[in-house]
N, C-alpha and C positions, 0 to 999 in steps of 0.2 A: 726210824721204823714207824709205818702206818700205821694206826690202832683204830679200830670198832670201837662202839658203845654199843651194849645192852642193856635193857631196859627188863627186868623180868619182875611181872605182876603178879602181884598177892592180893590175890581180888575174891569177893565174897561173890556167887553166881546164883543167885537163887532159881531155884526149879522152875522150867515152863514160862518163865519173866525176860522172853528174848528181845523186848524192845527195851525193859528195862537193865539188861543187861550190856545194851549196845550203847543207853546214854554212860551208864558208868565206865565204860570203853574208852569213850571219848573224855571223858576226864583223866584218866589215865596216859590217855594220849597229848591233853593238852601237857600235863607234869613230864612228858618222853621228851616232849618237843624242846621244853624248857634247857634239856639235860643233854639235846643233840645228841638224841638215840639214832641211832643204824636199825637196829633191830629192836620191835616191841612184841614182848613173847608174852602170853597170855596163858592161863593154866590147860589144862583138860576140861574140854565140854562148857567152856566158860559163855559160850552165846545162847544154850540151849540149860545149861544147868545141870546138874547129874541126876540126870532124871532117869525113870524105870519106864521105858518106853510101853511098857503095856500099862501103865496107869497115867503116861502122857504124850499120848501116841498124835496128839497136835502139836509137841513141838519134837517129831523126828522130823526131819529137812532135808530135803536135796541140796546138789551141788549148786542148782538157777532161782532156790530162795533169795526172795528180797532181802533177807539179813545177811547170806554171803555175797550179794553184790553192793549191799551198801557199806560193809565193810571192809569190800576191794576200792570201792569208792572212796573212804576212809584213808586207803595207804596210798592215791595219791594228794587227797590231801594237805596228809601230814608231812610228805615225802618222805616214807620212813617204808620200812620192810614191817607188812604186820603178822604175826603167827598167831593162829586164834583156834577155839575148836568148837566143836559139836558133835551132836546123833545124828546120821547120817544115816539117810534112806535106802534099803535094798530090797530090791523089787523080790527076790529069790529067797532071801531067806529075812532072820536077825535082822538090825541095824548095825551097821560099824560105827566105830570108834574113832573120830576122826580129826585131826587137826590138817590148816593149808597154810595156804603161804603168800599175802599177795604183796606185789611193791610196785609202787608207782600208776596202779589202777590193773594192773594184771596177775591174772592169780597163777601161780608158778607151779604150784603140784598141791599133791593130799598125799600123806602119810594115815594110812588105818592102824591101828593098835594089833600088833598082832598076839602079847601076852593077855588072851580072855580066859582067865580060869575061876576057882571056884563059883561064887554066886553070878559072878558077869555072863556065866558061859549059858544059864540059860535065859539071858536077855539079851545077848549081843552077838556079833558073828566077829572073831580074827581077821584081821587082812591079811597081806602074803608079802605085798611087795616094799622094798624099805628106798626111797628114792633118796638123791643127793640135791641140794640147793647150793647156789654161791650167790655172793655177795664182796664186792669192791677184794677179791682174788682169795677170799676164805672160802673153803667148800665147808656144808654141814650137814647131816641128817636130824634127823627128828626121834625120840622116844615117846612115849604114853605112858606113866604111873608103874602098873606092874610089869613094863618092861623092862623094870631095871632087876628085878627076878632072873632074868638070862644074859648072862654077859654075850652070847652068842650074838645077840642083835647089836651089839657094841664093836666088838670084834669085824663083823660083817660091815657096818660104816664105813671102819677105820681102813678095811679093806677097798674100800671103795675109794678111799680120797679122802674122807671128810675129816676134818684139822679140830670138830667142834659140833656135838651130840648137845640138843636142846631137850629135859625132859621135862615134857608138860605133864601133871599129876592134881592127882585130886581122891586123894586116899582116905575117906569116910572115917569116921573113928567109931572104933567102937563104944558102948556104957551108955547110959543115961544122961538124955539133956540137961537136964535140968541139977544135975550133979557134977559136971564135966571138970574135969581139971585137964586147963590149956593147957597150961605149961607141960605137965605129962605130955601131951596128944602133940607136942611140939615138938619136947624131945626124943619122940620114938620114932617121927617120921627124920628127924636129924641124923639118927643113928642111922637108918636106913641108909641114907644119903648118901652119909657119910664111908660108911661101912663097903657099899656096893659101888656108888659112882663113882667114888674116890682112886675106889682098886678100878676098876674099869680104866679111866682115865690115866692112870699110871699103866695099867699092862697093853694101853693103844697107843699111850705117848699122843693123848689129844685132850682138847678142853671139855667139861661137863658142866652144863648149866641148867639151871633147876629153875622153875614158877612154880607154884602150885595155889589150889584153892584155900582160900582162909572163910573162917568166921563161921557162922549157923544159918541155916536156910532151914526151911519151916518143919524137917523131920531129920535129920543130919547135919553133923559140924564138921567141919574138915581143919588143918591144923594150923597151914600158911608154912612157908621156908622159902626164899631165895637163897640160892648156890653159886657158885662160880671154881670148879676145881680144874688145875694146872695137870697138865698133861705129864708132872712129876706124883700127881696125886693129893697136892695139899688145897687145902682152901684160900684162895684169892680173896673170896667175898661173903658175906652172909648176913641173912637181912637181922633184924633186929632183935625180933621176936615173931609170937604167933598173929598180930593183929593187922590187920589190910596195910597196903602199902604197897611201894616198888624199891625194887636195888637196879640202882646201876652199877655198871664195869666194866673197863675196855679189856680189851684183848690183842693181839696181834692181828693185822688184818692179810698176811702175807710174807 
């Protein structure tokens, strides 16, 4: 049997810091390379940072930004498949929510976040459409943080083909900085994970894999967790704890 490797990043993104977000990229990418990653998955919004577009309305980006062609340029590279994301510019309304996909110097689609609710809803706009990617004969789609809220969007993949749902995230925590307890803010995005993707991933009979954002950027901390659950529902993989870093894991690639 074939096997993938995935590389899923626990990366700190700080706000509005998009060139300094793309050299820590590239460190992360030279550690994939080492590890003969297939796939290097990146959290939510990690090139532009989780920012509130009306207070950092310089780093919403288009699709023909210099940052998303020099890190199409990046995946070839490294020869590797890269998933990365950002704010995403719309002429007509909001910003979307947006992660892509490039490999070998060609960028393959974008996935919008389609779950925007509470506070997101009035600084971003939902997408609609949920595309499918393959890779050396794995088909996969793509999540965003509170899409794991609707198994619907899970369901609809698995309909589609896809053997293997990447959820990029970057779940804020709530309380005071300066008093934070990681460990808490680590365990409750676990539980989440756990709890939703796991069931997902058992009632599609597909793989669920997880990055999300770690660490503290200059007004928000976020918790970190890499995933890896079996299409029975258990966990394969998980990263260590809340502080930066990457998990690898292969999979079946067919």
């Amino acid at each position: 049997m074939k096997y993938l490797t995935l590389a899923l990043v626990q990366m700190r993104c700080q706000k509005a810091a998009i060139e300094d977000n793309i050299k820590e990229m590239r460190r992360y990418l030279d550690q994939a390379k080492g590890a003969k990653a297939d796939i290097v998955c990146f959290p939510e919004m990690n090139i532009t940072g989780y920012i509130d577009p009306r207070q950092h309305p310089e780093a919403v980006i288009s699709r023909d930004h210099p940052a998303i062609k020099e890190i199409n340029g990046l995946s070839r590279e490294y020869h590797t498949t890269i998933i990365a994301g950002f704010v995403e510019q719309n002429n007509a309304d909001k910003p979307f929510i947006t992660q892509f996909v490039a490999e070998g110097g060609s960028i393959k689609g974008y996935y919008r976040k389609k779950t925007v609710k509470e506070d997101e809803i009035k600084r971003f706009s939902p997408g609609e459409e949920q595309p499918i990617f393959a890779i050396k004969g794995l088909t996969y789609g793509l999540s965003i943080c509170a899409d794991l809220d609707d198994g619907n969007i899970f369901k609809e993949l698995a309909r589609q083909g896809a053997k293997m749902v990447i959820e990029c995230a970057a779940p804020g925590l709530y309380g005071d900085q300066k008093t934070r307890n990681w460990q808490e803010g680590y365990d409750w995005w676990r539980g989440e994970c756990f709890g939703k993707l796991g069931k997902y991933a058992a009632d599609n009979g597909i793989h669920i894999a997880v990055a999300t954002q770690a660490g503290r950027t200059t007004d928000e901390d976020f918790p970190g967790g890499g995933y890896l659950f079996s299409p029975d529902g258990r966990c394969l993989a998980q990263s260590a704890g809340w502080k930066e870093g990457m998990l690898t894991a292969k999979i079946p690639s067919g």
